[in-house]
Biotite code that builds the C-alpha atoms (Angstrom):
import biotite.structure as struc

atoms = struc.array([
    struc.Atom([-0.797, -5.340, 29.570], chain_id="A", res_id=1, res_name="UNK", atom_name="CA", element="C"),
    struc.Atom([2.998, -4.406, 29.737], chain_id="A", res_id=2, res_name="UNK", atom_name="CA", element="C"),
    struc.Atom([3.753, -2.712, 33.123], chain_id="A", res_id=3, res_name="UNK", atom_name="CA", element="C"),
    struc.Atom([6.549, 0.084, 32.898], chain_id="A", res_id=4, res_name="UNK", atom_name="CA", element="C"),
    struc.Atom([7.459, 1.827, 36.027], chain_id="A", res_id=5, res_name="UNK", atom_name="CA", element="C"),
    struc.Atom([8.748, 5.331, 36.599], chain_id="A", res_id=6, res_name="UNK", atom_name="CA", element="C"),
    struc.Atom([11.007, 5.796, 39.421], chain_id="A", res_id=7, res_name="UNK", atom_name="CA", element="C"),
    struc.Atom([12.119, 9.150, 40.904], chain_id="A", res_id=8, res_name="UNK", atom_name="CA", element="C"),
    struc.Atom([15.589, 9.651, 39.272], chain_id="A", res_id=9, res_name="UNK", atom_name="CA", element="C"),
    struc.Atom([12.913, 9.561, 35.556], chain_id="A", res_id=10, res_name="UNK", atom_name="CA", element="C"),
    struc.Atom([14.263, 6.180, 34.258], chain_id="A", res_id=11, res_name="UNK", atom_name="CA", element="C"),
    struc.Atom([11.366, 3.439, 32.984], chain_id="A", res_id=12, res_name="UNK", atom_name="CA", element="C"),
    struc.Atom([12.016, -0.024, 33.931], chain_id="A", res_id=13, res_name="UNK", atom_name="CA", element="C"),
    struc.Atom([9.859, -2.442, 31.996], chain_id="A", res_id=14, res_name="UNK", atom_name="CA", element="C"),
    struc.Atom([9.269, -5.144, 34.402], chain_id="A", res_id=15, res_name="UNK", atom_name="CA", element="C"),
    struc.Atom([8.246, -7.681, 31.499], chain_id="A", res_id=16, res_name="UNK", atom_name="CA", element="C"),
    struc.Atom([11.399, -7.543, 29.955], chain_id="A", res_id=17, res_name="UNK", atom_name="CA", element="C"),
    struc.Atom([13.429, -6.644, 33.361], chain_id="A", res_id=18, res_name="UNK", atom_name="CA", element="C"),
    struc.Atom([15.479, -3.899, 31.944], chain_id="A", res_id=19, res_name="UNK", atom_name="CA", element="C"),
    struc.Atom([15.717, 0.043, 31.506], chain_id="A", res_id=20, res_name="UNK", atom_name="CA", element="C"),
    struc.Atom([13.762, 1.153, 28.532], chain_id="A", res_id=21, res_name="UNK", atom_name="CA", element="C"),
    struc.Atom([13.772, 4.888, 26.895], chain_id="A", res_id=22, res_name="UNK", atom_name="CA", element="C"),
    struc.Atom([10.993, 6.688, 25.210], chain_id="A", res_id=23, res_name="UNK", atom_name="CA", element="C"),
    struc.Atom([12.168, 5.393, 22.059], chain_id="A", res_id=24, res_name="UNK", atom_name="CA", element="C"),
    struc.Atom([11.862, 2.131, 23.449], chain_id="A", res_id=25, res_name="UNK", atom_name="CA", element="C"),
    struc.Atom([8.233, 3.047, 24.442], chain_id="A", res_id=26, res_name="UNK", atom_name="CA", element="C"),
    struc.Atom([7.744, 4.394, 21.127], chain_id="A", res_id=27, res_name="UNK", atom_name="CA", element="C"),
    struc.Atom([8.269, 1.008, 19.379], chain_id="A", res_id=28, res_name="UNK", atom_name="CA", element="C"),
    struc.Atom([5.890, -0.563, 21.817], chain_id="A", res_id=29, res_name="UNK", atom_name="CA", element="C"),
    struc.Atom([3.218, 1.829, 20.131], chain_id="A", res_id=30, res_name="UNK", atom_name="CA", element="C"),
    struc.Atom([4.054, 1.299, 17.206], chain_id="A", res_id=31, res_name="UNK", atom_name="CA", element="C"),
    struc.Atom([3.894, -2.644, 17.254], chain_id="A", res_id=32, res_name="UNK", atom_name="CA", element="C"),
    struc.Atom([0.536, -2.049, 18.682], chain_id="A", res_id=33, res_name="UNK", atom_name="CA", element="C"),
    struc.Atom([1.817, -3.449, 22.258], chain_id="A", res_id=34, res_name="UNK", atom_name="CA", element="C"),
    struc.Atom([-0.123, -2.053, 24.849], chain_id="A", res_id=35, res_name="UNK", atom_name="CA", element="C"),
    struc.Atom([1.411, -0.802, 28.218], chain_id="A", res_id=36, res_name="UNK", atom_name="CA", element="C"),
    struc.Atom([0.811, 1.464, 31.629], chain_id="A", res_id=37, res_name="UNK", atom_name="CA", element="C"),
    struc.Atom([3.526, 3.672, 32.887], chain_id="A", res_id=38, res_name="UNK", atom_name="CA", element="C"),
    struc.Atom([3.046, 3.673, 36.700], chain_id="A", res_id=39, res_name="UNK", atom_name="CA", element="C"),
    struc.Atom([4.581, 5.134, 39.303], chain_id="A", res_id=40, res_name="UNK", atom_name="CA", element="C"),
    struc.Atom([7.044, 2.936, 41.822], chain_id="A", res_id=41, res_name="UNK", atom_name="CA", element="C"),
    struc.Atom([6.233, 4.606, 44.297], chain_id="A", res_id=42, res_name="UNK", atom_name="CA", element="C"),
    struc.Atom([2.292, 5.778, 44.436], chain_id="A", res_id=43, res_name="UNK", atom_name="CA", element="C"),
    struc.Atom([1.111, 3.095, 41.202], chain_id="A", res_id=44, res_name="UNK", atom_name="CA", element="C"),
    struc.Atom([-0.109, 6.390, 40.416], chain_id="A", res_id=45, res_name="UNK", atom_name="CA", element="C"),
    struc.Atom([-1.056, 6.061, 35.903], chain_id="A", res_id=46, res_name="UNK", atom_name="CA", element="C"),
    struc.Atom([1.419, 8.229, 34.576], chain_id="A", res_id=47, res_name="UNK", atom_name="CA", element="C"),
    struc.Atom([0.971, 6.905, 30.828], chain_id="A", res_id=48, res_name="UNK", atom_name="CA", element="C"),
    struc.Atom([-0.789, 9.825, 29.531], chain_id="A", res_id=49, res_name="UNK", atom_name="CA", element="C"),
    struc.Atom([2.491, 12.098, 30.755], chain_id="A", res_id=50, res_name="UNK", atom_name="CA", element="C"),
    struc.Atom([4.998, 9.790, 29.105], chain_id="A", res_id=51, res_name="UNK", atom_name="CA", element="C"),
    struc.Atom([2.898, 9.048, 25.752], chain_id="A", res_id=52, res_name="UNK", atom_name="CA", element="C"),
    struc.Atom([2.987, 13.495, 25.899], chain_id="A", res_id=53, res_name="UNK", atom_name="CA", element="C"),
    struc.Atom([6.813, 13.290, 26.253], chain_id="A", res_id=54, res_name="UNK", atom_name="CA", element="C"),
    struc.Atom([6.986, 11.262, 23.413], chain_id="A", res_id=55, res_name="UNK", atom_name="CA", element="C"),
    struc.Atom([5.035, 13.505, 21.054], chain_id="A", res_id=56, res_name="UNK", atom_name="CA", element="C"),
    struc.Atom([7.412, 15.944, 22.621], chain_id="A", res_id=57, res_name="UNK", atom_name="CA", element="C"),
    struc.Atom([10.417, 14.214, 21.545], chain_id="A", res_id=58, res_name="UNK", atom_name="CA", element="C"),
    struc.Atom([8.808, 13.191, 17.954], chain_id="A", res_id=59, res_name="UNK", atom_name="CA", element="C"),
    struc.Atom([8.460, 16.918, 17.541], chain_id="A", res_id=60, res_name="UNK", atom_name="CA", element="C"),
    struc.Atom([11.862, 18.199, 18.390], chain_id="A", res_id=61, res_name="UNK", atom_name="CA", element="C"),
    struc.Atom([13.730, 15.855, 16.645], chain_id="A", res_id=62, res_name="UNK", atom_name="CA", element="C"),
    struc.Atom([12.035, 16.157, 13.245], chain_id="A", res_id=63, res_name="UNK", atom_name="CA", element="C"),
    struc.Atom([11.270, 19.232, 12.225], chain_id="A", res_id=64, res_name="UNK", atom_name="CA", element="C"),
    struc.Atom([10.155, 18.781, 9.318], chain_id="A", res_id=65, res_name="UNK", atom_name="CA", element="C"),
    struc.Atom([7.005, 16.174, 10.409], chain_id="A", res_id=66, res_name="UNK", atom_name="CA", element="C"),
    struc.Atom([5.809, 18.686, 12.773], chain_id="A", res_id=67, res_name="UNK", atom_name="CA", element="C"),
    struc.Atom([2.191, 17.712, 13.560], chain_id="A", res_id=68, res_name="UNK", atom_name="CA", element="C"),
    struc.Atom([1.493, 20.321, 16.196], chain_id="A", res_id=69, res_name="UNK", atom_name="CA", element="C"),
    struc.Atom([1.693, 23.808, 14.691], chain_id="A", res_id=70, res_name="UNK", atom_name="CA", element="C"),
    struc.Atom([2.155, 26.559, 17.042], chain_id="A", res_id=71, res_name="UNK", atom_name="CA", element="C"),
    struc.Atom([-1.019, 27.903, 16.020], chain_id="A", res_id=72, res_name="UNK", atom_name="CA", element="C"),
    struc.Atom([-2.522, 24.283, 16.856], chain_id="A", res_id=73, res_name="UNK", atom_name="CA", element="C"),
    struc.Atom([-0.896, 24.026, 20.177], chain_id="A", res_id=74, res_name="UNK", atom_name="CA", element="C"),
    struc.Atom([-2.455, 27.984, 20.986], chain_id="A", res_id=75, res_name="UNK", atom_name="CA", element="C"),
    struc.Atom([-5.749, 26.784, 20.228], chain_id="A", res_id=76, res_name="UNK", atom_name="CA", element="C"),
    struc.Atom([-5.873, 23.204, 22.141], chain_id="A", res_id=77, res_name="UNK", atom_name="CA", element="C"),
    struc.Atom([-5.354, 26.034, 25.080], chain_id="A", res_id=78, res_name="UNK", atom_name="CA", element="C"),
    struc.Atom([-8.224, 27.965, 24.375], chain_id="A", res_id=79, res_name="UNK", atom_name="CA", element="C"),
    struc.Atom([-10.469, 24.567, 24.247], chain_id="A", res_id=80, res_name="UNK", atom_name="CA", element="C"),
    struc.Atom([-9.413, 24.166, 28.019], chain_id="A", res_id=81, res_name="UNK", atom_name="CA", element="C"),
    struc.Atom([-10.274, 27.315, 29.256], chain_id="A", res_id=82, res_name="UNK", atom_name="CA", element="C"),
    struc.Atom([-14.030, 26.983, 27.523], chain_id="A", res_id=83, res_name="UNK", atom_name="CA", element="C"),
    struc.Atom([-16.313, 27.281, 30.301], chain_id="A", res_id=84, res_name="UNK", atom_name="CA", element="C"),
    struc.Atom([-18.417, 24.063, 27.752], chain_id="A", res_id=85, res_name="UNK", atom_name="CA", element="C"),
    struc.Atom([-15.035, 22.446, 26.514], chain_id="A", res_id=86, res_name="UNK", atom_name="CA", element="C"),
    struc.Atom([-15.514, 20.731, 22.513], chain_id="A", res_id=87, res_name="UNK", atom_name="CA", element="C"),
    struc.Atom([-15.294, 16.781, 23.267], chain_id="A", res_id=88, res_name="UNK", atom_name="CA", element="C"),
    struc.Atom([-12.393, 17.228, 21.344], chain_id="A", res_id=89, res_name="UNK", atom_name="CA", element="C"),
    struc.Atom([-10.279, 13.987, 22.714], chain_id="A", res_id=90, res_name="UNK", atom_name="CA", element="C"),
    struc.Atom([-13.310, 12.224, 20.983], chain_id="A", res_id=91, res_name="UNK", atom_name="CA", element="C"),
    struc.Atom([-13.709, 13.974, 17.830], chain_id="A", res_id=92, res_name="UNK", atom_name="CA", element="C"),
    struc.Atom([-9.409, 13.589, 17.366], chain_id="A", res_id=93, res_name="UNK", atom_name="CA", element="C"),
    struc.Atom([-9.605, 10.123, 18.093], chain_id="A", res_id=94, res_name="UNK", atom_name="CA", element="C"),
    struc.Atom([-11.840, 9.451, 15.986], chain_id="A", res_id=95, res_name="UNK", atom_name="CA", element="C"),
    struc.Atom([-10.689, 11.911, 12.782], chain_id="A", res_id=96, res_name="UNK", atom_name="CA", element="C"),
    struc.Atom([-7.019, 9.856, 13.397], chain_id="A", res_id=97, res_name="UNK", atom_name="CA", element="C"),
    struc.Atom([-8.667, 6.571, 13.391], chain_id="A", res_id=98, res_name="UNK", atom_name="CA", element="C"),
    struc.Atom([-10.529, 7.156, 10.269], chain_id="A", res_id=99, res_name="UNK", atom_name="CA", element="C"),
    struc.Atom([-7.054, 8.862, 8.693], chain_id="A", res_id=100, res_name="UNK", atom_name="CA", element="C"),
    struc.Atom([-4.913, 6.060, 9.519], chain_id="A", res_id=101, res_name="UNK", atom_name="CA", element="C"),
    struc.Atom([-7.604, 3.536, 8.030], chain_id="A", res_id=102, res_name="UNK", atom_name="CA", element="C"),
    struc.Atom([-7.547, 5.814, 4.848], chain_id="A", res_id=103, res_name="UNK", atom_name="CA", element="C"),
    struc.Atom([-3.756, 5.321, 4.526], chain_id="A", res_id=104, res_name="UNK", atom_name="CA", element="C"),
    struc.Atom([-3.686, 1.317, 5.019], chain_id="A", res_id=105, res_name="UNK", atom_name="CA", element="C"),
    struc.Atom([-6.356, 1.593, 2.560], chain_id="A", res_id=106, res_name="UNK", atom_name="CA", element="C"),
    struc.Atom([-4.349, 3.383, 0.125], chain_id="A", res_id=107, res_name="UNK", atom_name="CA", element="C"),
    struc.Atom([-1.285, 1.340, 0.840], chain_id="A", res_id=108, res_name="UNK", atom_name="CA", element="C"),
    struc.Atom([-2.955, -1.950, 0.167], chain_id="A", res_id=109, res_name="UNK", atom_name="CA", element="C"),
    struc.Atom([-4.775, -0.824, -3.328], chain_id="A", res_id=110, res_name="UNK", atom_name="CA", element="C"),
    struc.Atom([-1.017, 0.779, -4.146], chain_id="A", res_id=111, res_name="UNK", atom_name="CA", element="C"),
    struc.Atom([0.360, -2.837, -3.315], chain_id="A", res_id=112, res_name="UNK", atom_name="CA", element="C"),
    struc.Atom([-2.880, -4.467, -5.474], chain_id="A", res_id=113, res_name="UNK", atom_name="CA", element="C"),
    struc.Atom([-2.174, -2.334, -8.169], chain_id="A", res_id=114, res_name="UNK", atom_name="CA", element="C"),
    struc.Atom([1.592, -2.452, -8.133], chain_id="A", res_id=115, res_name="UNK", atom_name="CA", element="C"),
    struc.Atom([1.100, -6.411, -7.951], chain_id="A", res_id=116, res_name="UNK", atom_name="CA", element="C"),
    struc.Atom([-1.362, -6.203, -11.050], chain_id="A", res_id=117, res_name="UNK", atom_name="CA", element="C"),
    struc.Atom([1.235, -3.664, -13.058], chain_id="A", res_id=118, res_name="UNK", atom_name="CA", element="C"),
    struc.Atom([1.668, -4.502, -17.321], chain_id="A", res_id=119, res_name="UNK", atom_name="CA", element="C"),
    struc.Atom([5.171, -5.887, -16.472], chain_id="A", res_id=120, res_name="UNK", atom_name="CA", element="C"),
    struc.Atom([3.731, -8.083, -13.626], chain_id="A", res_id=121, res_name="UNK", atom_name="CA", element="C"),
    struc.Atom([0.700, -9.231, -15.888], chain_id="A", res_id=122, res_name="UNK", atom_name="CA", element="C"),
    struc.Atom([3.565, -10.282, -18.159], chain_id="A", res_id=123, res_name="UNK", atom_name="CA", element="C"),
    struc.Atom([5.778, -11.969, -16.311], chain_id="A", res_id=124, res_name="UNK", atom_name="CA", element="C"),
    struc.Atom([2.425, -13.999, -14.915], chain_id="A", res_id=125, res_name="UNK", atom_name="CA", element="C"),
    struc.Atom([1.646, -14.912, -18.545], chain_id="A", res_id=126, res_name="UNK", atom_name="CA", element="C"),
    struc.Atom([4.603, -16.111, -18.914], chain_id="A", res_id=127, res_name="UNK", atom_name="CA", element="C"),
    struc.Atom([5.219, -18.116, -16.331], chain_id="A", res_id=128, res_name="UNK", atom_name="CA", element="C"),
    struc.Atom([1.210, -19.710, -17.107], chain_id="A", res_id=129, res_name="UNK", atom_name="CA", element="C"),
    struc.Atom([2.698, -20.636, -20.815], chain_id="A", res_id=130, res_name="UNK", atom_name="CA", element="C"),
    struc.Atom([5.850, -22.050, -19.434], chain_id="A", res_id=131, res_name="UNK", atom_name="CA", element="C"),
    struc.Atom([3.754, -23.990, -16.937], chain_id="A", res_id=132, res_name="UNK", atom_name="CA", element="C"),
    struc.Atom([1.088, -25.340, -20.038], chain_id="A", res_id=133, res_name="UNK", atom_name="CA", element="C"),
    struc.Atom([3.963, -26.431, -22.572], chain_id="A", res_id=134, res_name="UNK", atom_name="CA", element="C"),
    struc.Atom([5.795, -28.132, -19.809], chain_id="A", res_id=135, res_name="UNK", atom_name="CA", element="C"),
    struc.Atom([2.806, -29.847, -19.214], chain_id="A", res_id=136, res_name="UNK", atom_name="CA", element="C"),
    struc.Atom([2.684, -30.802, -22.851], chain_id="A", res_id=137, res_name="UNK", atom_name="CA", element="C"),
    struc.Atom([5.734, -31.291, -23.599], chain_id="A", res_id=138, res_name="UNK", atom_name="CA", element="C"),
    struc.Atom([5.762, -33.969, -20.813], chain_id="A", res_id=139, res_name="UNK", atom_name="CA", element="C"),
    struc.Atom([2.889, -35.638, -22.038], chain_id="A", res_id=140, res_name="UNK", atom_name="CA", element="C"),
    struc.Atom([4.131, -36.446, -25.111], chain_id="A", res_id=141, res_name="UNK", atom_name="CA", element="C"),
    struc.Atom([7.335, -37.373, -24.396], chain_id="A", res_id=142, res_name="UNK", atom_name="CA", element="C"),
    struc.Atom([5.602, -39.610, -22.044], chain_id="A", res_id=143, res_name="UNK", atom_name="CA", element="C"),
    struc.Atom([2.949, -41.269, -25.290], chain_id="A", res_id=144, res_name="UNK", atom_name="CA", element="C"),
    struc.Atom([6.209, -41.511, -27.122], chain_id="A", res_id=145, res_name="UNK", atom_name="CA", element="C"),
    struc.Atom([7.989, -43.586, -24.456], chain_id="A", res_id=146, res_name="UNK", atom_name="CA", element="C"),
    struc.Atom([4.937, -46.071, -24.219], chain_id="A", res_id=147, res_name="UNK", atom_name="CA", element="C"),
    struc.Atom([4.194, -48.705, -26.603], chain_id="A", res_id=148, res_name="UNK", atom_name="CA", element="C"),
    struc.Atom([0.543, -47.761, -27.354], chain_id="A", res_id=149, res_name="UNK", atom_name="CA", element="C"),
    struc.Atom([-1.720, -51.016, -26.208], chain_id="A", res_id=150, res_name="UNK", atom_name="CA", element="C"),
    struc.Atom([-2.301, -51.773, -30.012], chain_id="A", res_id=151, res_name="UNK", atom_name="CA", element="C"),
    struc.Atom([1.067, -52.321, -30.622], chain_id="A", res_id=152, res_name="UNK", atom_name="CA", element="C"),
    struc.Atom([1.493, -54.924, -28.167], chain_id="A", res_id=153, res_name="UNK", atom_name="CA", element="C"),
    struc.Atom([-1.046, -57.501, -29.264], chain_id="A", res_id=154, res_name="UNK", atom_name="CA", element="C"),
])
């Protein structure tokens, strides 16, 4: 696992890659599936769960218009944490987003199939099968033609 460390004046140092990294740069860790643990320098103290926050944060602000986290949303995820019996709602999120994102590959691979299996591709497949078969033919003849035929020797 990737080590990142947090140091007091808030820059990351990745100590894999021994350099500064930014959220962003934390951000395309996640999304090539890289796991990592933000520490801090100082205590080792696991500060990942802050840092993954700031950048859902930053994902927010700078797109407005793929706002996941409605205010609405946000007012409620309060409420659940002043329940005296709190939902297991970490759980029940994790698992709803698994089962989303497994829905979407889903959709993007029979999207791919069928694009792949599309009239014009069909076609073109045909096509290419036909040129393949009287190539084939073609060359076997030529080939007869070239021989003298055993019969014709003797």
């Amino acid at each position: 696992m990737r080590v990142i460390r947090k140091y007091a004046n808030r820059r990351l140092y990745d100590t894999e890659q021994s350099r500064y990294v930014t959220l962003e740069d934390l951000r395309g860790l996640i999304l090539d599936e890289i796991p990592f643990r933000v520490e801090d320098a100082k205590s080792g103290e696991d500060l990942t769960r802050t840092i993954l926050l700031s950048i859902i944060i930053e994902q927010e602000q700078a797109d407005g218009e793929a706002e996941v986290f409605s205010n609405d949303l946000l007012a409620q995820f309060i409420r659940v944490y002043d329940m005296t019996q709190p939902l297991p709602l970490a759980r029940y999120l994790e698992q709803g987003t698994r089962l989303m994102l497994e829905q979407q590959q889903r959709m993007q691979d029979q999207w791919q199939q069928a694009m792949r299996h599309s009239p014009m591709e069909l076609m073109r497949e045909m096509a290419e099968e036909n040129m393949k078969f009287w190539q084939k033919t073609i060359t076997q003849a030529a080939d007869k033609t070239a021989k003298p035929d055993d019969d014709e020797k003797t």
